[in-house]
MMTF fields as JSON, N, C-alpha, C and O atoms, coordinates in Angstrom:
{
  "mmtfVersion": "1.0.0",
  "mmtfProducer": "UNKNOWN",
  "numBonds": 419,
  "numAtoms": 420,
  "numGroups": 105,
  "numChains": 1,
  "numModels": 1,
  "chainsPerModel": [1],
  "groupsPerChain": [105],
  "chainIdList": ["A"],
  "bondAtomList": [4, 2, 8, 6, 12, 10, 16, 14, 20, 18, 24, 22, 28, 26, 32, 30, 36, 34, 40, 38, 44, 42, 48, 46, 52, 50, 56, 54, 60, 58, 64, 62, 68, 66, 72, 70, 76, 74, 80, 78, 84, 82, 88, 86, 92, 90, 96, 94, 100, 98, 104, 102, 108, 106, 112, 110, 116, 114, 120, 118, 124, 122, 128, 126, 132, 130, 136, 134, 140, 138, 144, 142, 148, 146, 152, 150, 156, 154, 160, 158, 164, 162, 168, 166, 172, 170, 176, 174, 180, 178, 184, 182, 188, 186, 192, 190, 196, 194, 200, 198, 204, 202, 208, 206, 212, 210, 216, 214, 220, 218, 224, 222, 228, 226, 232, 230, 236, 234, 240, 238, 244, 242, 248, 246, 252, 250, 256, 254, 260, 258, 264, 262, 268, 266, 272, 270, 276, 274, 280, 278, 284, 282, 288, 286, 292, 290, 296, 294, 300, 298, 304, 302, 308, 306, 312, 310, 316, 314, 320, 318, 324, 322, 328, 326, 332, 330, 336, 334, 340, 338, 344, 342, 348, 346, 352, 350, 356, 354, 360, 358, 364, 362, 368, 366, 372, 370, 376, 374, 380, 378, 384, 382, 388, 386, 392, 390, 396, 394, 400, 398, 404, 402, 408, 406, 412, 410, 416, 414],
  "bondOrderList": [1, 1, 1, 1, 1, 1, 1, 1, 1, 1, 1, 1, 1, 1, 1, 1, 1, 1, 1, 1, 1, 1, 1, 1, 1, 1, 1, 1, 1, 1, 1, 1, 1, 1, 1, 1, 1, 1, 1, 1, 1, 1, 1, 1, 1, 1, 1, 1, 1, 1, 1, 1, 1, 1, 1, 1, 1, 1, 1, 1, 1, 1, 1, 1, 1, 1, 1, 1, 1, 1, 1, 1, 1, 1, 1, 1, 1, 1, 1, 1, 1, 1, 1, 1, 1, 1, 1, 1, 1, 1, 1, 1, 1, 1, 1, 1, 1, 1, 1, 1, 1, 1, 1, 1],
  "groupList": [{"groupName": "UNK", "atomNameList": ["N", "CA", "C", "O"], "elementList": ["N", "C", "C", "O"], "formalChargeList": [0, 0, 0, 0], "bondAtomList": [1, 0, 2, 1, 3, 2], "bondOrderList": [1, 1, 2], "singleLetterCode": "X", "chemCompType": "L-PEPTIDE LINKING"}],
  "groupTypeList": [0, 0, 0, 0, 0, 0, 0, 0, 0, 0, 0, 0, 0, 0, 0, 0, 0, 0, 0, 0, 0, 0, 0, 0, 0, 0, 0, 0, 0, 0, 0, 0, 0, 0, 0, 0, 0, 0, 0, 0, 0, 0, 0, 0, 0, 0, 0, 0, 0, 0, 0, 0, 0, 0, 0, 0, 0, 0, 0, 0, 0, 0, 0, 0, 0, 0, 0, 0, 0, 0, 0, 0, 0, 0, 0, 0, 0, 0, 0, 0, 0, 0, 0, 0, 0, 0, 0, 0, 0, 0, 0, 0, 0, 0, 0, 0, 0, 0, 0, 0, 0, 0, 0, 0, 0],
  "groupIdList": [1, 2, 3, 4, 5, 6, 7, 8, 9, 10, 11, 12, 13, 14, 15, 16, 17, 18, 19, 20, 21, 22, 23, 24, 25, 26, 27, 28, 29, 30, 31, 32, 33, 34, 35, 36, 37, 38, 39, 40, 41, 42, 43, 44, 45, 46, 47, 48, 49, 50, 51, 52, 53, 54, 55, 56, 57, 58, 59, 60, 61, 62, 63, 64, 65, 66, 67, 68, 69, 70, 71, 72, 73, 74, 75, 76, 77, 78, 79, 80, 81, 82, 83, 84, 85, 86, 87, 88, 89, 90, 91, 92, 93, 94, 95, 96, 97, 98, 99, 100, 101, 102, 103, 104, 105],
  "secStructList": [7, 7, 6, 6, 1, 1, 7, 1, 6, 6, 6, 1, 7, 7, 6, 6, 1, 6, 6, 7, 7, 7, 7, 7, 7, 5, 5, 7, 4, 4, 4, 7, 7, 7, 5, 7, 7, 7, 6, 6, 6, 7, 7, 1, 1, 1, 1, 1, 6, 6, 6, 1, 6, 6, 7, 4, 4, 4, 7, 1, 1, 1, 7, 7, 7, 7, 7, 6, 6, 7, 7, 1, 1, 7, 7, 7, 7, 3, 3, 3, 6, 6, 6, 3, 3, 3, 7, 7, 7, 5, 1, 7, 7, 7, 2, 2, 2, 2, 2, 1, 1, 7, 7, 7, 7],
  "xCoordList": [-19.133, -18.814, -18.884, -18.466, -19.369, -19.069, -18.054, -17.492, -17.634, -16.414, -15.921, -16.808, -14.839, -14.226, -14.76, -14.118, -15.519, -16.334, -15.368, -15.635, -14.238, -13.439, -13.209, -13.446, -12.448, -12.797, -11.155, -10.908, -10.214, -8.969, -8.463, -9.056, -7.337, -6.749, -6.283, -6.47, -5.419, -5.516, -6.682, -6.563, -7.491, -9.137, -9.493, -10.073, -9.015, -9.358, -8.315, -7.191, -8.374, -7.178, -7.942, -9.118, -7.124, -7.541, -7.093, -5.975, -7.993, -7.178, -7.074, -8.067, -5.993, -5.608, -4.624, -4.205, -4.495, -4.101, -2.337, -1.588, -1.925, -0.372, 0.565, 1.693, -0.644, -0.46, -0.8, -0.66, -1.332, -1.55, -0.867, 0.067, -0.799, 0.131, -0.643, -0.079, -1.445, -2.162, -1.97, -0.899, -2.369, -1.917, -2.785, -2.432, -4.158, -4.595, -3.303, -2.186, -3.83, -2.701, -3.887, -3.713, -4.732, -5.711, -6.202, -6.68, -6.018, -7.061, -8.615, -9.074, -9.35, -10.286, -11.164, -10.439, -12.802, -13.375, -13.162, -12.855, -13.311, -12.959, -11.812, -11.863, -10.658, -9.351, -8.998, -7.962, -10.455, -10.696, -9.981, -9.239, -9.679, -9.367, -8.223, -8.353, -7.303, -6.277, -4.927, -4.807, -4.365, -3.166, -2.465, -2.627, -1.554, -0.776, 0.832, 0.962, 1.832, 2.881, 3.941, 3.343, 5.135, 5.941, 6.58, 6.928, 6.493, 6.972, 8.724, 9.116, 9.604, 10.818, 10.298, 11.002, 9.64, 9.586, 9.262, 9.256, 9.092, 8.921, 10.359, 10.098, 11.024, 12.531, 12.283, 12.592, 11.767, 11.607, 10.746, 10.746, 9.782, 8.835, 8.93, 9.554, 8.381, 9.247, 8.848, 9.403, 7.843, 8.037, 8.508, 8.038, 9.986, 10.337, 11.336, 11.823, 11.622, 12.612, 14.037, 14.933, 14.22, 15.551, 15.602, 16.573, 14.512, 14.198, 14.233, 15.03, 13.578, 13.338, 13.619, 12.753, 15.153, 15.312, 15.217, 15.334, 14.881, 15.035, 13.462, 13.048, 12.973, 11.122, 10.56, 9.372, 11.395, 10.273, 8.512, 8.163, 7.808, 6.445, 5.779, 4.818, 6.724, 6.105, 6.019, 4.918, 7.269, 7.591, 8.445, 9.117, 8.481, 9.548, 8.921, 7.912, 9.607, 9.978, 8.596, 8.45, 7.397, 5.74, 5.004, 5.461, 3.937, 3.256, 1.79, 0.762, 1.856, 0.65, 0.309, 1.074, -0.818, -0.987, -0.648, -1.156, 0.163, 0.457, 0.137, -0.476, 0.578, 0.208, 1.192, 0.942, 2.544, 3.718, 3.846, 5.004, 2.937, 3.142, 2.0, 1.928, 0.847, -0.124, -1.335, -2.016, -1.343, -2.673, -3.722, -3.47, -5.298, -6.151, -6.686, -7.441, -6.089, -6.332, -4.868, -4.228, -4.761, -3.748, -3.878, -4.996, -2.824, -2.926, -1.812, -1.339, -1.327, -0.118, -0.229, -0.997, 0.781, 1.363, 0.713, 0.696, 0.012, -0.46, 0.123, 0.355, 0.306, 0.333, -1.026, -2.075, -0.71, -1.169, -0.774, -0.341, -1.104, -0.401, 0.383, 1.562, -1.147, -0.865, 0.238, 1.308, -0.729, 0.197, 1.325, 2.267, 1.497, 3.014, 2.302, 1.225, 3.057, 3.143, 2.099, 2.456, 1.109, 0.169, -0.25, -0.284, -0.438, -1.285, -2.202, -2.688, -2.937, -4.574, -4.898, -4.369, -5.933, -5.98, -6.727, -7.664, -6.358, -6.646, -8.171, -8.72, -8.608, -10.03, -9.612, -9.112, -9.998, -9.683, -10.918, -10.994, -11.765, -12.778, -11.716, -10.636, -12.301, -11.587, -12.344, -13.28, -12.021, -12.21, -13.575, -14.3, -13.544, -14.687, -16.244, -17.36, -15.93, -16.764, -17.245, -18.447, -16.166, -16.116, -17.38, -18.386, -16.913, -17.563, -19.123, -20.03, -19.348, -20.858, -21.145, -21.468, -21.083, -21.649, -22.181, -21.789, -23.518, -24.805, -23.85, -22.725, -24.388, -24.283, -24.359, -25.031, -23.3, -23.563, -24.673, -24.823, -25.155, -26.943, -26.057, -26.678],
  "yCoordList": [61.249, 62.082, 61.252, 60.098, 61.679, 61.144, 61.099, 62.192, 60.39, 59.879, 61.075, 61.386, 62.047, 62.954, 64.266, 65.315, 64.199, 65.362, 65.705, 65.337, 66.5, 66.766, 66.111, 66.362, 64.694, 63.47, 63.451, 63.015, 63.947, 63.475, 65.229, 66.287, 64.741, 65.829, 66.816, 67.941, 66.456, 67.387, 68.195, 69.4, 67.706, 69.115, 70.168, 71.224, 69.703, 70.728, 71.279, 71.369, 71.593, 71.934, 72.275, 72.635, 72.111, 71.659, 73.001, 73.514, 73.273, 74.461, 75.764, 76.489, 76.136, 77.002, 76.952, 77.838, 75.811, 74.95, 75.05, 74.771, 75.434, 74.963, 74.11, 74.207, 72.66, 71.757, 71.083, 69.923, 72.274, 71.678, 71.507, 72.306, 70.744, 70.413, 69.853, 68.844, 70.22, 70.169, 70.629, 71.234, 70.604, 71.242, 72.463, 72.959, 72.912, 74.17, 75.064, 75.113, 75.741, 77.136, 77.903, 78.502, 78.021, 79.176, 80.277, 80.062, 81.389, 81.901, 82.017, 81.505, 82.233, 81.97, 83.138, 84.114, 83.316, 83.714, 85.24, 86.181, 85.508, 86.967, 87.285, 88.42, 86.592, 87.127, 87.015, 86.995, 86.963, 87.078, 85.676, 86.073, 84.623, 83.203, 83.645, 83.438, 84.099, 84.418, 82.896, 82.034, 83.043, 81.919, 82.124, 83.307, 81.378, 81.567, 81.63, 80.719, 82.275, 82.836, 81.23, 80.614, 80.954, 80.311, 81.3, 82.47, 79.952, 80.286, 80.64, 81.279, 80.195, 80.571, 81.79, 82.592, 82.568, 83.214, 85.035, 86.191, 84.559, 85.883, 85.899, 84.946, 86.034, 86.377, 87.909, 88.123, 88.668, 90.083, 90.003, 90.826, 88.738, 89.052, 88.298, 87.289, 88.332, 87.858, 85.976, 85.292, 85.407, 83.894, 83.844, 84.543, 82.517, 82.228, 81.436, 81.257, 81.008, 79.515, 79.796, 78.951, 81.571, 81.869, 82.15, 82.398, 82.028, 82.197, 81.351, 81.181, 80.395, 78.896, 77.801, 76.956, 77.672, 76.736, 75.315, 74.808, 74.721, 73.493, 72.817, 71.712, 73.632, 73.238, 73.617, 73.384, 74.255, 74.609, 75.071, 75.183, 75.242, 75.307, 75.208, 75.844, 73.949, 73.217, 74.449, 74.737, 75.406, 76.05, 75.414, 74.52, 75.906, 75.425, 75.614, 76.308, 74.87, 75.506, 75.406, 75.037, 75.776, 75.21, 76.018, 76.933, 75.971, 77.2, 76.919, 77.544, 76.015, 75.483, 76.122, 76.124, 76.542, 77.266, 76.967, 76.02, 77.616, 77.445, 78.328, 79.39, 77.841, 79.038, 79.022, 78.829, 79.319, 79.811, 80.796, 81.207, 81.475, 82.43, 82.231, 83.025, 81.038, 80.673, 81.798, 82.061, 82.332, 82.456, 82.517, 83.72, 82.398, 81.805, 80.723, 79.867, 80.86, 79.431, 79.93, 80.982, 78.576, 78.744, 80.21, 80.534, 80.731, 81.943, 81.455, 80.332, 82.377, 82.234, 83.765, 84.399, 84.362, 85.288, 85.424, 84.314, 86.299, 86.611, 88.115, 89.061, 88.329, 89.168, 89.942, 89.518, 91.613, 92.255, 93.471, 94.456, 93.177, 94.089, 95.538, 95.873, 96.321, 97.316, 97.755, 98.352, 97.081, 97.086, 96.313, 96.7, 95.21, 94.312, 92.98, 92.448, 92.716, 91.129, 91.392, 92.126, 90.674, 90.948, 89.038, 88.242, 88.64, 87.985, 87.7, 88.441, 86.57, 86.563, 84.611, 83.557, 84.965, 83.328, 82.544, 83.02, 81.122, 80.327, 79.795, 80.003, 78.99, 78.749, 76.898, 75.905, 77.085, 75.617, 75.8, 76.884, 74.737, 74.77, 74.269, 73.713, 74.61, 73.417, 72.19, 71.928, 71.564, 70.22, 69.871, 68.882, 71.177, 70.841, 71.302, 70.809, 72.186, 73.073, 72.066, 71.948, 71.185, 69.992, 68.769, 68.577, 68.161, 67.119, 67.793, 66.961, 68.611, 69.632, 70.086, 71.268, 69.124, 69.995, 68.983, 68.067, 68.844, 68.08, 66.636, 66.657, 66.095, 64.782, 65.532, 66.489, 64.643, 65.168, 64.583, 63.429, 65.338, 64.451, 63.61, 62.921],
  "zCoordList": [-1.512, -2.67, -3.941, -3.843, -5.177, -6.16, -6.851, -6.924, -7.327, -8.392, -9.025, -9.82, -9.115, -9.7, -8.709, -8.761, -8.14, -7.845, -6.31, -5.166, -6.777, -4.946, -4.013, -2.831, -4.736, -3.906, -3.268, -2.144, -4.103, -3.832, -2.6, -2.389, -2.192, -2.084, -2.519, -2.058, -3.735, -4.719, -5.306, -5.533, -5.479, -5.974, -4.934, -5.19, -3.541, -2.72, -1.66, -2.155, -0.595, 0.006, 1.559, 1.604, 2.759, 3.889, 5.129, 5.189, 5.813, 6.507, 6.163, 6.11, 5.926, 4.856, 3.485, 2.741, 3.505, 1.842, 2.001, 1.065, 3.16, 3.071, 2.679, 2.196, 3.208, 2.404, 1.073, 0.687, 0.448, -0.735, -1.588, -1.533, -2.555, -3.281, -4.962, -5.384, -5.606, -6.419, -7.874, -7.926, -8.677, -9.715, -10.475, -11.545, -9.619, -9.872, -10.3, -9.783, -11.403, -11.961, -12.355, -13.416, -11.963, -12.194, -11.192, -10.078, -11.735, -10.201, -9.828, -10.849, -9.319, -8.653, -9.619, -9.815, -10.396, -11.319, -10.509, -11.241, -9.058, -8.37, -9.075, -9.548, -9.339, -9.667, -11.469, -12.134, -11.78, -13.579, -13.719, -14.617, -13.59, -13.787, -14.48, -15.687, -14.223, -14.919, -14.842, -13.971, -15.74, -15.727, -14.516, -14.217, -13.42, -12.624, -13.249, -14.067, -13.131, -13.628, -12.557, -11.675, -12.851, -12.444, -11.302, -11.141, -10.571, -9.484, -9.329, -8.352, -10.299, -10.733, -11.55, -10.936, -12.431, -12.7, -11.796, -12.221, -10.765, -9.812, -9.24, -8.506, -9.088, -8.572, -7.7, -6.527, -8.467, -7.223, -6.139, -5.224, -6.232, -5.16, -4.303, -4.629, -2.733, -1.837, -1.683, -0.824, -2.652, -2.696, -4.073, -4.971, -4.296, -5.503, -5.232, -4.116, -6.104, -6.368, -6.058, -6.063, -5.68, -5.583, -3.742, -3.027, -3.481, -1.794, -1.462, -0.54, -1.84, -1.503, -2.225, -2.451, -2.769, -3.315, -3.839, -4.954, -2.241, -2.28, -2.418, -2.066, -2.892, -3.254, -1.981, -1.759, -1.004, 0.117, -0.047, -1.222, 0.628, 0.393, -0.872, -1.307, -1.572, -2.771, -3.561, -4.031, -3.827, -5.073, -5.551, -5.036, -6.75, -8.102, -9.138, -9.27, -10.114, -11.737, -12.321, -13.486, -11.417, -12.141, -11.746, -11.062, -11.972, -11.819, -10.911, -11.173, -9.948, -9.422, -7.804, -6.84, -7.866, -6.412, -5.321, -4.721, -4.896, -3.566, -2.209, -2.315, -0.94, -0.108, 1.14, 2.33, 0.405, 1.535, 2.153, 2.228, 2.743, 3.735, 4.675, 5.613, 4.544, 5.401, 5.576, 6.567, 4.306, 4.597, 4.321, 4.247, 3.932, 3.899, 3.243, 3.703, 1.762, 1.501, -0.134, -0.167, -1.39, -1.425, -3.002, -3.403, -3.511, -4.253, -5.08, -4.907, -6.09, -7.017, -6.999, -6.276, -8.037, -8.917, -9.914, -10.447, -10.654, -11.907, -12.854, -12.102, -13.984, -14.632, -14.709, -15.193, -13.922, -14.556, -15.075, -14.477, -17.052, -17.813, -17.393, -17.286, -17.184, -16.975, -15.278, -15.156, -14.212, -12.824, -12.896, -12.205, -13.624, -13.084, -12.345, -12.613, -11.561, -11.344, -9.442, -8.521, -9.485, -8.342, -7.761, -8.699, -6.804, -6.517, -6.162, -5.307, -6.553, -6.378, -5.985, -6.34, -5.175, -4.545, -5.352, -5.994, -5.413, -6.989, -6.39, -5.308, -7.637, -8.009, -7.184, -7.713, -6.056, -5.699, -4.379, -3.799, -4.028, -3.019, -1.774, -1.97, -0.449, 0.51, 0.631, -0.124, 1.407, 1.447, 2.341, 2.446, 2.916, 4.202, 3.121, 3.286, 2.224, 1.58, 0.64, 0.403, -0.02, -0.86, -0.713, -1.396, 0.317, 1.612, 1.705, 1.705, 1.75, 1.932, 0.875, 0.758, -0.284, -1.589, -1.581, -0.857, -2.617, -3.081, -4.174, -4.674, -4.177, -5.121, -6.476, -6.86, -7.134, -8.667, -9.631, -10.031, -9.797, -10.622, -11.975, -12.785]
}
């Protein structure tokens, strides 16, 4: 891999990104790249900082994708205006997808 190009763990995510721990807060261009909302900031929905206090599945007071309920790869919370508060899975490659991309010219 080249230098910056999905080299670390953080740029990509492995599996189904449970373990990721990265600082993507965007969602994925399918989910209009929208900002990701804080994860203390969802309190009604069933992942949040008031469920999982103690930083379980790497929530807390930030807003970086995660994927505590395991499944497919990792998502956040986004605002939408008109519907309310929805989630959508973030703009992050996996790692295997990463590893199998071309050299950067």
């Amino acid at each position: 891999l080249s230098e910056g190009r999905h080299s670390t763990p953080s740029e990509c995510f492995t599996v189904n990104g449970a373990d990721y721990r990265g600082a993507q807060n965007h969602t994925s261009p399918d989910g209009r790249g929208q900002p990701c909302l804080y994860w203390n900031q969802t309190q009604k929905h069933a992942y949040n900082t008031a469920k999982y206090p103690n930083g379980e599945w790497g929530l807390g007071s930030h807003n970086a994708c995660r994927n505590p309920d395991g499944d497919v790869q990792p998502w956040c919370y986004v605002l939408e205006t008109e519907e309310g508060i929805y989630w959508k899975y973030c703009d992050i490659p996996s790692c295997h997808m990463a590893a199998a991309a071309p050299p950067a010219n």
